[in-house]
C-alpha positions as CSV (number, residue, x, y, z in Angstrom):
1,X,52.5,111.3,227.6
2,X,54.3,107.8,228.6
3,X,57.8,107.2,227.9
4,X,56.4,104.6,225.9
5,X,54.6,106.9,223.2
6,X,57.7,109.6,223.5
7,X,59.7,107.1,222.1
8,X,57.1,105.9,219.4
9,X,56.6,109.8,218.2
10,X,60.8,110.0,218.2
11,X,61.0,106.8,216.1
12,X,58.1,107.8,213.8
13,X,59.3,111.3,213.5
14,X,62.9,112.3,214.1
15,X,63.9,111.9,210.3
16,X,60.8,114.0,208.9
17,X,61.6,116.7,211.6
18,X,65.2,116.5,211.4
19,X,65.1,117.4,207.4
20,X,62.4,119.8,208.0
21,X,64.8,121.9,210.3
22,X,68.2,121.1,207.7
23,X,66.2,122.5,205.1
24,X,65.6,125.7,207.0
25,X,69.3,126.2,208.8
26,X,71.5,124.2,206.0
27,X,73.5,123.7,209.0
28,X,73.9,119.9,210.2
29,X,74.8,120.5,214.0
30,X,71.7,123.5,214.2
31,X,69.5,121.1,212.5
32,X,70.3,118.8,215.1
33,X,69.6,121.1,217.9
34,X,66.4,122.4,217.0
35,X,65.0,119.0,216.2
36,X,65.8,118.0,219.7
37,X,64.7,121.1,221.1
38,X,61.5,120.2,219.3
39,X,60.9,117.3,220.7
40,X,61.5,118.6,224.1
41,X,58.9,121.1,223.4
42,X,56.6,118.8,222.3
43,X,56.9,116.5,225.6
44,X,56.9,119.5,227.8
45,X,53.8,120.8,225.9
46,X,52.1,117.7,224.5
47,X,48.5,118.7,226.1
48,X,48.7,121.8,224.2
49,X,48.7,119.3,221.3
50,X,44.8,120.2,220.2
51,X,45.1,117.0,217.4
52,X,43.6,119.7,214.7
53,X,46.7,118.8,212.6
54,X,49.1,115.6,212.0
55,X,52.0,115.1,214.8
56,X,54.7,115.5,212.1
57,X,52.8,118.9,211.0
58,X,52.7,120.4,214.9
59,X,56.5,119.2,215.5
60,X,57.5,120.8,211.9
61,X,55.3,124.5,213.2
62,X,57.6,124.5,216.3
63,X,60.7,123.6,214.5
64,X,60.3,126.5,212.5
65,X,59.3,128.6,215.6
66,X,62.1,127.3,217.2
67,X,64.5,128.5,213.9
68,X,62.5,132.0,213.9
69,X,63.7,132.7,217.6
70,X,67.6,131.4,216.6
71,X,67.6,133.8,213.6
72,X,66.0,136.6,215.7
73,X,68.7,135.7,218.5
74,X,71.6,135.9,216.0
75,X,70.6,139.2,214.4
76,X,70.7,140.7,218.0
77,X,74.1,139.1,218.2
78,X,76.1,140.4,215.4
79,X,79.6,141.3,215.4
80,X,80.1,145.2,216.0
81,X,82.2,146.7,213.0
82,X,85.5,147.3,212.9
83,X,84.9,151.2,212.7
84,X,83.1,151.0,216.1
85,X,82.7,155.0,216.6
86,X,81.2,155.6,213.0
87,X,78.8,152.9,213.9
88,X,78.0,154.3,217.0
89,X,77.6,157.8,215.7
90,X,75.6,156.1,212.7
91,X,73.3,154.4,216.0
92,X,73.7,157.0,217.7
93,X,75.5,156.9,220.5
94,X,78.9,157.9,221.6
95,X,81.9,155.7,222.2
96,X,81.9,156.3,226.2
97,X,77.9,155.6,226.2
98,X,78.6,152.6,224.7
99,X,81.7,151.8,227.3
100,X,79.0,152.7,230.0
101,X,76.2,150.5,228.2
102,X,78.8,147.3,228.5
103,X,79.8,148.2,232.1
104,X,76.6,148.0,233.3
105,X,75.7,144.8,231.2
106,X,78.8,143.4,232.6
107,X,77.5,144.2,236.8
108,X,74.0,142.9,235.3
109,X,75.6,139.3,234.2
110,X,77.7,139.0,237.8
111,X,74.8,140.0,239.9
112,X,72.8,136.9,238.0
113,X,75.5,135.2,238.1
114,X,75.4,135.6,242.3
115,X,72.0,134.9,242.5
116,X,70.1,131.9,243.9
117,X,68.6,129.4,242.6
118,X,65.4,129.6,241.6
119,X,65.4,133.1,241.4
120,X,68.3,133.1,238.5
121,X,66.4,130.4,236.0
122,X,63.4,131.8,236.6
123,X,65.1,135.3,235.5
124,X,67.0,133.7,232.6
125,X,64.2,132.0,230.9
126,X,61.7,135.1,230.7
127,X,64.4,137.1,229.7
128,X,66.3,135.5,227.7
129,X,64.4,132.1,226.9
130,X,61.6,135.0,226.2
131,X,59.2,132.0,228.1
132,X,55.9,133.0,229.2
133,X,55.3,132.7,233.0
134,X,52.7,129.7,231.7
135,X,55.8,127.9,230.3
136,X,58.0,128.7,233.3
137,X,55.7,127.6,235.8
138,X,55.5,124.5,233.5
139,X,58.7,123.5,233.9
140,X,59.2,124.0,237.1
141,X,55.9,122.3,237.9
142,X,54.4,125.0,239.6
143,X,51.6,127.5,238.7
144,X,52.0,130.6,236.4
145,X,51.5,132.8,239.3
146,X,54.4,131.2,240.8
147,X,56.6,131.6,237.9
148,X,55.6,135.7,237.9
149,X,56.2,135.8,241.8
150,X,59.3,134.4,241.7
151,X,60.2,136.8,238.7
152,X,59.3,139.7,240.0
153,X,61.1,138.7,243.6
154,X,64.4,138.1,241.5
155,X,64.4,141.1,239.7
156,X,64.3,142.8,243.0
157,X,67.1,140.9,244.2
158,X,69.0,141.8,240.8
159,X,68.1,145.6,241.4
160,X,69.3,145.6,244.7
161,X,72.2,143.7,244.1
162,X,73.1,146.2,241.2
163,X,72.5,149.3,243.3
Protein backbone atom coordinates (compact mmCIF):
# COMPACT_ATOMS: atom_id res chain seq x y z
CA UNK A 1 0.00 0.00 0.00
CA UNK A 2 1.54 3.58 -1.16
CA UNK A 3 1.71 6.43 0.94
CA UNK A 4 -0.52 7.84 -1.43
CA UNK A 5 -3.64 5.43 -0.76
CA UNK A 6 -2.75 5.46 3.23
CA UNK A 7 -3.54 8.89 3.18
CA UNK A 8 -6.71 8.48 0.89
CA UNK A 9 -8.14 5.55 3.34
CA UNK A 10 -7.14 8.17 6.51
CA UNK A 11 -9.01 10.95 4.76
CA UNK A 12 -11.98 8.76 3.70
CA UNK A 13 -12.11 7.04 6.94
CA UNK A 14 -10.71 8.59 10.12
CA UNK A 15 -14.17 10.29 11.18
CA UNK A 16 -16.35 6.91 10.54
CA UNK A 17 -13.65 4.98 12.57
CA UNK A 18 -12.93 7.52 15.09
CA UNK A 19 -16.88 7.50 16.16
CA UNK A 20 -17.07 3.87 15.86
CA UNK A 21 -14.31 3.45 18.59
CA UNK A 22 -16.06 6.70 20.90
CA UNK A 23 -19.07 4.89 20.82
CA UNK A 24 -17.47 1.74 22.24
CA UNK A 25 -14.92 3.52 24.97
CA UNK A 26 -17.03 6.94 25.62
CA UNK A 27 -13.63 8.10 26.26
CA UNK A 28 -12.19 10.88 23.84
CA UNK A 29 -8.29 10.33 24.33
CA UNK A 30 -8.97 6.05 24.07
CA UNK A 31 -11.12 6.71 21.07
CA UNK A 32 -8.24 8.45 19.73
CA UNK A 33 -5.75 5.75 20.43
CA UNK A 34 -7.48 2.94 19.10
CA UNK A 35 -8.41 4.59 15.88
CA UNK A 36 -4.79 5.29 15.30
CA UNK A 37 -3.78 1.98 16.41
CA UNK A 38 -6.31 0.90 13.70
CA UNK A 39 -4.94 2.34 11.15
CA UNK A 40 -1.58 1.20 11.93
CA UNK A 41 -2.92 -2.24 11.90
CA UNK A 42 -4.48 -1.90 8.81
CA UNK A 43 -1.10 -0.57 7.04
CA UNK A 44 0.92 -3.16 8.70
CA UNK A 45 -1.70 -5.80 7.61
CA UNK A 46 -3.34 -4.33 4.53
CA UNK A 47 -2.64 -7.76 2.34
CA UNK A 48 -4.57 -9.58 4.88
CA UNK A 49 -7.32 -7.19 3.60
CA UNK A 50 -9.33 -10.15 1.61
CA UNK A 51 -11.84 -7.06 0.04
CA UNK A 52 -14.92 -9.59 1.19
CA UNK A 53 -16.26 -6.50 3.10
CA UNK A 54 -16.09 -2.44 2.75
CA UNK A 55 -12.73 -0.78 4.10
CA UNK A 56 -14.73 1.26 6.66
CA UNK A 57 -16.32 -2.31 7.82
CA UNK A 58 -12.68 -4.16 8.14
CA UNK A 59 -11.16 -0.94 10.04
CA UNK A 60 -14.48 -0.82 12.38
CA UNK A 61 -13.83 -5.17 13.13
CA UNK A 62 -10.25 -4.28 14.24
CA UNK A 63 -11.31 -1.20 16.17
CA UNK A 64 -13.46 -3.27 18.13
CA UNK A 65 -10.75 -6.02 18.44
CA UNK A 66 -8.46 -3.52 19.33
CA UNK A 67 -11.11 -2.27 22.31
CA UNK A 68 -11.77 -6.12 23.31
CA UNK A 69 -7.86 -6.54 24.01
CA UNK A 70 -7.93 -2.84 26.10
CA UNK A 71 -10.93 -4.06 28.15
CA UNK A 72 -9.33 -7.57 28.61
CA UNK A 73 -5.97 -5.69 29.54
CA UNK A 74 -7.74 -3.44 32.19
CA UNK A 75 -9.61 -6.19 33.87
CA UNK A 76 -6.15 -7.92 34.40
CA UNK A 77 -5.10 -4.62 35.78
CA UNK A 78 -7.39 -3.70 38.50
CA UNK A 79 -6.67 -2.03 41.64
CA UNK A 80 -6.08 -4.70 44.57
CA UNK A 81 -8.54 -3.94 47.57
CA UNK A 82 -7.94 -2.14 50.36
CA UNK A 83 -8.38 -5.45 52.57
CA UNK A 84 -5.46 -7.06 50.62
CA UNK A 85 -5.29 -10.29 53.00
CA UNK A 86 -9.14 -11.10 52.85
CA UNK A 87 -8.72 -10.85 49.14
CA UNK A 88 -5.93 -12.99 49.11
CA UNK A 89 -7.38 -15.57 51.38
CA UNK A 90 -10.76 -15.09 49.21
CA UNK A 91 -8.00 -15.90 45.92
CA UNK A 92 -6.37 -17.93 47.67
CA UNK A 93 -3.25 -17.17 48.51
CA UNK A 94 -1.39 -15.93 51.50
CA UNK A 95 -0.03 -12.46 52.07
CA UNK A 96 3.86 -13.63 51.92
CA UNK A 97 2.88 -15.69 48.48
CA UNK A 98 1.75 -12.79 47.20
CA UNK A 99 4.99 -10.63 48.52
CA UNK A 100 7.00 -13.57 46.72
CA UNK A 101 4.63 -13.43 43.48
CA UNK A 102 5.68 -9.41 43.20
CA UNK A 103 9.43 -10.09 43.99
CA UNK A 104 9.77 -12.28 41.44
CA UNK A 105 7.69 -10.09 38.87
CA UNK A 106 9.79 -7.35 39.91
CA UNK A 107 13.50 -9.55 38.92
CA UNK A 108 11.37 -10.62 35.79
CA UNK A 109 10.80 -6.73 34.63
CA UNK A 110 14.73 -5.80 35.47
CA UNK A 111 16.13 -8.84 33.69
CA UNK A 112 13.87 -7.49 30.46
CA UNK A 113 14.68 -4.47 31.18
CA UNK A 114 18.70 -5.64 30.80
CA UNK A 115 18.15 -7.37 27.88
CA UNK A 116 19.21 -6.68 24.19
CA UNK A 117 17.63 -5.58 21.62
CA UNK A 118 15.97 -7.60 19.62
CA UNK A 119 15.63 -10.12 21.98
CA UNK A 120 13.44 -7.71 24.58
CA UNK A 121 10.73 -6.57 21.72
CA UNK A 122 10.48 -9.62 20.38
CA UNK A 123 9.67 -10.88 24.19
CA UNK A 124 7.41 -7.93 24.85
CA UNK A 125 5.21 -8.17 21.95
CA UNK A 126 4.28 -12.02 22.26
CA UNK A 127 3.89 -11.60 25.78
CA UNK A 128 2.40 -8.79 26.35
CA UNK A 129 1.33 -7.40 22.80
CA UNK A 130 -0.16 -11.20 22.82
CA UNK A 131 1.25 -10.90 18.75
CA UNK A 132 1.57 -14.00 16.95
CA UNK A 133 5.11 -14.88 15.72
CA UNK A 134 3.33 -14.12 12.05
CA UNK A 135 2.78 -10.56 13.23
CA UNK A 136 6.13 -10.22 14.87
CA UNK A 137 8.08 -11.44 12.12
CA UNK A 138 5.95 -8.81 10.19
CA UNK A 139 7.14 -6.08 11.84
CA UNK A 140 10.36 -6.71 11.98
CA UNK A 141 10.42 -7.70 8.38
CA UNK A 142 11.58 -11.04 8.88
CA UNK A 143 9.94 -14.58 8.67
CA UNK A 144 7.71 -16.10 11.39
CA UNK A 145 10.32 -18.59 12.10
CA UNK A 146 12.56 -15.85 12.91
CA UNK A 147 10.19 -14.11 15.17
CA UNK A 148 9.84 -17.83 17.22
CA UNK A 149 13.78 -18.19 17.19
CA UNK A 150 14.45 -15.15 18.40
CA UNK A 151 11.66 -15.73 21.14
CA UNK A 152 12.60 -18.74 22.28
CA UNK A 153 16.53 -17.43 22.39
CA UNK A 154 15.27 -14.48 24.64
CA UNK A 155 13.40 -16.38 26.93
CA UNK A 156 16.54 -18.33 27.58
CA UNK A 157 18.46 -15.27 28.15
CA UNK A 158 15.54 -14.07 30.60
CA UNK A 159 15.79 -17.54 32.47
CA UNK A 160 19.26 -17.43 32.78
CA UNK A 161 19.46 -14.04 33.70
CA UNK A 162 16.70 -14.70 36.47
CA UNK A 163 18.48 -17.82 37.84
Amino acid sequence: MTQEQQAKMVEDCYMRVFSYAFTLAKDRSLAEELTQETFYRAFTKHRDFRGESDEVTWLCAIAKNLFADEMRRQSRMEEMPEDLPAYLAKEGKSTPKAVEDRETSLRIHMALHELEEPYREVFQLRIFGELSFRDIGMIFQKTENWARVTYHRARMKLQERIE
